[in-house]
C-alpha positions in Angstrom: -44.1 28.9 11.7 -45.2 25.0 11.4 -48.3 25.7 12.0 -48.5 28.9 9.0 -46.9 26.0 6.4 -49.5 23.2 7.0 -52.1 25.8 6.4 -50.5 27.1 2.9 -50.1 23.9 2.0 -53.8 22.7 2.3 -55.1 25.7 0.7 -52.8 24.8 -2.3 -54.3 21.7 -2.5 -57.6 22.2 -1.6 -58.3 25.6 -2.8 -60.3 28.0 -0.8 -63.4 27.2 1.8 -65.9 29.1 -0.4 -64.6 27.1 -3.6 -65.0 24.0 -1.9 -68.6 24.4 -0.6 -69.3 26.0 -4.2 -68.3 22.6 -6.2 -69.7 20.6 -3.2 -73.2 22.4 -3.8 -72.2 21.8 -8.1 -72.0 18.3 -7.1 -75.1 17.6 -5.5 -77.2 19.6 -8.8 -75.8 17.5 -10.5 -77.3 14.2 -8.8 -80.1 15.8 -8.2 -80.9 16.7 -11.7 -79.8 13.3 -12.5 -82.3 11.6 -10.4 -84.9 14.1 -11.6 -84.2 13.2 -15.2 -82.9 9.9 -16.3 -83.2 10.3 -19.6 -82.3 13.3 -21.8 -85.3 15.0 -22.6 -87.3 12.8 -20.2 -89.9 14.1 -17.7 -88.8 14.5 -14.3 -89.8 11.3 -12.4 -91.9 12.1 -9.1 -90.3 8.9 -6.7 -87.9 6.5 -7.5 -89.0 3.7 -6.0 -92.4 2.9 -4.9 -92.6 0.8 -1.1 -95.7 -2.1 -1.5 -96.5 -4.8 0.9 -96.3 -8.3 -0.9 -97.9 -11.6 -0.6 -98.8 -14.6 -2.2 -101.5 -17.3 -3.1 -100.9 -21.2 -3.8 -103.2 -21.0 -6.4 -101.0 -23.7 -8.7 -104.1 -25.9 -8.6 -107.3 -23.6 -8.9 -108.8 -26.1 -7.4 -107.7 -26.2 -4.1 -106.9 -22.9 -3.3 -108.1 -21.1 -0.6 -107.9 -17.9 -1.4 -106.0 -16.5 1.7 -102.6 -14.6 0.8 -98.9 -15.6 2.9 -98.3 -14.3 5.2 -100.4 -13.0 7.2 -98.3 -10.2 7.7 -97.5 -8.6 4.3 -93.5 -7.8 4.1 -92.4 -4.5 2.4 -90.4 -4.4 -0.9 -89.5 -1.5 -2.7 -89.9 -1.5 -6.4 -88.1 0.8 -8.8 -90.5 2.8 -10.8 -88.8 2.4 -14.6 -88.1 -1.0 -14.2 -89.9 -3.6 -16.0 -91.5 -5.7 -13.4 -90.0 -8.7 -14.9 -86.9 -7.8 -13.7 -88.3 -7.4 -10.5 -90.3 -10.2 -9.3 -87.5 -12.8 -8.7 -86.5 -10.4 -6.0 -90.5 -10.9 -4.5 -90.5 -14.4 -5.3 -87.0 -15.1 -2.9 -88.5 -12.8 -0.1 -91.8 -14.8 0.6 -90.0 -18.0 -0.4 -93.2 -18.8 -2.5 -94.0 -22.6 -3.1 -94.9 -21.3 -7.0 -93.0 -21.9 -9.8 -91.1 -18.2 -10.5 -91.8 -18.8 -14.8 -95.7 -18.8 -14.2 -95.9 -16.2 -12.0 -97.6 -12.7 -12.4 -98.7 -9.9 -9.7 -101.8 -8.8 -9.2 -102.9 -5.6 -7.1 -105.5 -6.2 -3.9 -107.9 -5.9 -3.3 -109.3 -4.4 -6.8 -108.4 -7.3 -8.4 -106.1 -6.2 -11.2 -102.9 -8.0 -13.2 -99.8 -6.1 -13.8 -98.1 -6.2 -17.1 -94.8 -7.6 -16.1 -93.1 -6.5 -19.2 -93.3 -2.7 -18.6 -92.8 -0.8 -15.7 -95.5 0.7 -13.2 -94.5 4.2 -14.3 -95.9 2.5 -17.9 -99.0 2.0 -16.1 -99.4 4.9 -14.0 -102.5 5.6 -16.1 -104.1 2.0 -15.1 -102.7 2.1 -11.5 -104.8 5.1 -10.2 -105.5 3.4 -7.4 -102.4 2.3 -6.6 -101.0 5.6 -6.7 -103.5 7.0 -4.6 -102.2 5.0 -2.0 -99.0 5.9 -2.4 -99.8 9.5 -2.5 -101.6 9.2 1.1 -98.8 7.4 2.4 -100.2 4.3 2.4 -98.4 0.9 1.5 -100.5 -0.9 -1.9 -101.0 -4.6 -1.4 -99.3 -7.1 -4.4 -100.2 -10.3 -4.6 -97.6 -13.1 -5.9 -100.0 -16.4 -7.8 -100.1 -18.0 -11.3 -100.9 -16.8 -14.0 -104.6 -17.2 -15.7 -103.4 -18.7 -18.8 -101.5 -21.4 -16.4 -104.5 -21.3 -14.3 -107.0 -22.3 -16.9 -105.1 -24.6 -18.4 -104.9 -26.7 -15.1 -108.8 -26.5 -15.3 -109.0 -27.6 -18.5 -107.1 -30.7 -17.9 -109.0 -31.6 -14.7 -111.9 -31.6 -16.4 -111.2 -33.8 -19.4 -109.5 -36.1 -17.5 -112.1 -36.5 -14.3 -115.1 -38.7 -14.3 -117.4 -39.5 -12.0 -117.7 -38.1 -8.5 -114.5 -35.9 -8.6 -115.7 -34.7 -12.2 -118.5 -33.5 -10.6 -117.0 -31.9 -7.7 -114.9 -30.0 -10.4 -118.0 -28.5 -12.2 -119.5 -27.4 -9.0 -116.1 -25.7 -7.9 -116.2 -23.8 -11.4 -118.6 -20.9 -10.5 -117.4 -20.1 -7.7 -113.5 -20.4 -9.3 -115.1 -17.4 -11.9 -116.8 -15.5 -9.1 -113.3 -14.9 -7.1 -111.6 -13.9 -10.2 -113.3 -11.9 -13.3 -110.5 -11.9 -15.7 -110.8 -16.1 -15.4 -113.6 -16.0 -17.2 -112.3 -14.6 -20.7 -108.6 -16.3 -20.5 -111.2 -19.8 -20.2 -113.3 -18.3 -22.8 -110.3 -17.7 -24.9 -108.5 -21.5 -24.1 -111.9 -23.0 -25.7 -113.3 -23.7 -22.6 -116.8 -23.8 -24.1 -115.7 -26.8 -26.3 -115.0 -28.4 -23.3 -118.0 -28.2 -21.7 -119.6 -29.3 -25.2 -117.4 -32.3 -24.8 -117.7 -33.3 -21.2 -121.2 -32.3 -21.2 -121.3 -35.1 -24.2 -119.5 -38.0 -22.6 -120.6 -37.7 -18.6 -124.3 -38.6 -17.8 -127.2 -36.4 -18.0 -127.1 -35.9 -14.0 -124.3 -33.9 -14.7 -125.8 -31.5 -17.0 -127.1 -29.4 -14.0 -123.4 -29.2 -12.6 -122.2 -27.9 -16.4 -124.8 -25.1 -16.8 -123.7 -24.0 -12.6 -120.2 -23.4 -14.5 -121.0 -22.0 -17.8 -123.6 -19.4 -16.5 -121.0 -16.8 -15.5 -119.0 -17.8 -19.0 -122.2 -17.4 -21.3 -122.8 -14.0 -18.9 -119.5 -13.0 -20.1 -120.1 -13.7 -23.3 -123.6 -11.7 -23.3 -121.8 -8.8 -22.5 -118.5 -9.1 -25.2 -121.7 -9.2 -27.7 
């Protein structure tokens, strides 16, 4: 007789086993079709989150980098899809515990060579990330890579070369080709910071041994500039 009143009581409660499993079942739709749409009237989004493998380059002085990413063995991150990666790479920043200042900091993908746009999400960008996505789609984790920015970049440039002289100024000239060989999009953020009123200027003041040390630099700038024309 207990046992009949427990069981009328949590059917009471509870309702039926069919109504439960019914608005259990209503329940999950529901997220699911959240998830699926985010936004009224928004196109169903095909992952959530998108698993890369981060590093980073101490590239703060153009100068001395080396090129070579930290660590050696990428970590894994995931990053949410609509999310501006703005809001995202303070969390990459504290998980390589990057010696770069977090303000002048940018991603770029490896090994194509590309620069996110950190104020819109890679959803945003699917249409420039083919590659990226091409990865992801074959299970494969893309490569980001944590460094300064090239405005930041070629402003340190700038400055070492109007303020060295001598030996050291030409060490910096002969560094400069190579410098625009292991990044193209250097060349037209230096173009664009008046770096061929630089060379103008140091090419005035330094002696003519130098001039063979200027034209090394600025014959991958005037390339550049060939092919804007």
């Amino acid at each position: 007789m207990c046992h009949r009143k427990r069981f009328t009581v949590r059917c009471s409660v509870f309702g039926s086993a069919s109504s439960g499993v019914s608005s259990f079942r209503a329940l999950l739709d529901t997220e699911q079709h959240r998830r699926l749409y985010p936004q009224p009237g928004g196109r169903p989004s095909a992952m959530a989150s998108v698993t890369c493998r981060v590093q980073y380059l101490e590239d703060s002085d153009p100068f001395i980098c080396t090129n070579f990413p930290e660590p050696r063995r990428p970590p894994t991150v995931s990053l949410e899809e609509n999310l501006p990666l703005s809001e995202q790479i303070s969390g990459i920043h504290k998980l390589l515990e990057a010696p770069l200042k977090l303000e002048e900091c940018t991603l770029q993908l490896s090994p194509n060579g590309n620069y996110l746009d950190l104020d819109a999400s890679l959803s945003e960008q699917r249409d420039e990330l083919e590659s990226f996505y091409e990865d992801v789609t074959k299970g494969k984790k893309p490569i980001l890579i944590l460094r300064t920015q090239l405005s930041v970049r070629v402003h340190s440039i700038l400055e070492k070369l109007y303020n060295s002289h001598g030996p050291e100024l030409r060490r910096s000239l002969f560094s400069l080709k190579q410098l625009f060989q292991d990044d193209k999009d250097l060349v037209p953020e230096f173009v664009a910071s008046e770096g061929l009123t630089c060379f103008i200027k140091v090419g005035a003041e330094a002696d003519h041994n130098y001039q063979n040390y200027i034209l090394r630099g600025e014959f991958p700038v005037d390339l550049n500039c060939r092919r804007e024309n």
